[in-house]
C-alpha positions as CSV (number, residue, x, y, z in Angstrom):
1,X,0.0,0.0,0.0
2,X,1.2,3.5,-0.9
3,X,1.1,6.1,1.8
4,X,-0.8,8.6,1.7
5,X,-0.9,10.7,5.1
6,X,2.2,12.5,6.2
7,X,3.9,13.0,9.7
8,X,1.9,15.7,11.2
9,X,-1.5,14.0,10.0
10,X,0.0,10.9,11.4
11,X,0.1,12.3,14.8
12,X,-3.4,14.1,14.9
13,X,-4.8,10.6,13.6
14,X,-3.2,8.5,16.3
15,X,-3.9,11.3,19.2
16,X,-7.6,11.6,18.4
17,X,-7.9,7.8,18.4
18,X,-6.3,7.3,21.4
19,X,-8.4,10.2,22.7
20,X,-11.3,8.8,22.0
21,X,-10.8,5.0,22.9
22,X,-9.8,6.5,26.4
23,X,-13.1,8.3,26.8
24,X,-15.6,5.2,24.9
25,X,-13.4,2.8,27.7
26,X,-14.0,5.4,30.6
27,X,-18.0,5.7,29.8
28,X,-17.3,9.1,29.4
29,X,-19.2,9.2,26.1
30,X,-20.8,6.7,24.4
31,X,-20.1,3.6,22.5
32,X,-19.4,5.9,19.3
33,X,-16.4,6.6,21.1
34,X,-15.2,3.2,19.8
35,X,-14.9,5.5,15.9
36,X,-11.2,6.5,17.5
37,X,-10.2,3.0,15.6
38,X,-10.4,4.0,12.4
39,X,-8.3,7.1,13.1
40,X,-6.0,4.8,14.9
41,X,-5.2,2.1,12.5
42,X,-5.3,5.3,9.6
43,X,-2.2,7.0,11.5
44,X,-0.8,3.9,12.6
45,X,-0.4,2.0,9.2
46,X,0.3,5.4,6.9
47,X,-2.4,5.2,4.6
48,X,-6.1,6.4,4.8
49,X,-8.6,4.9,1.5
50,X,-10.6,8.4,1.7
51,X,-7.8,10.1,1.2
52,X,-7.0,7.7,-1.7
53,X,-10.6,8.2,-2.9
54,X,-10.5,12.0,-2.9
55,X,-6.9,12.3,-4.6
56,X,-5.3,14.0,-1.3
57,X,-2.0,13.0,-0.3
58,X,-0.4,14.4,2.9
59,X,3.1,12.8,2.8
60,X,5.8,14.5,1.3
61,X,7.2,12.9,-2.0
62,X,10.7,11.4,-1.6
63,X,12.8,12.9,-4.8
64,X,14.6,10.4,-7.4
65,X,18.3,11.1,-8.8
């Protein structure tokens, strides 16, 4: 799979999961809470399928000599 969401995105998407796990596990909100997942897995494995839909690509291109 190619990647598609770069560092910064990364982070927000693995935060927010996390985030939101925490607060579906604490009974702070409800069991949509369990939606941090998809952020999660998204940041953690590089590569998002909306992104790939919509054309966007956060990760920086690496050049070629």
């Amino acid at each position: 799979m190619l990647r598609n969401v770069g560092g910064i995105d990364r982070t927000l998407r693995i935060l927010v999961g996390l985030v939101l796990i925490a607060l579906a596990a604490t009974g702070a909100v409800g069991w949509w809470g369990w939606i941090g997942v998809v952020p999660l897995a998204t940041g953690a494995l590089g590569t998002c399928p909306a992104y790939r839909l919509l054309g966007l690509n956060t990760c920086p291109l690496k050049k070629k000599d």
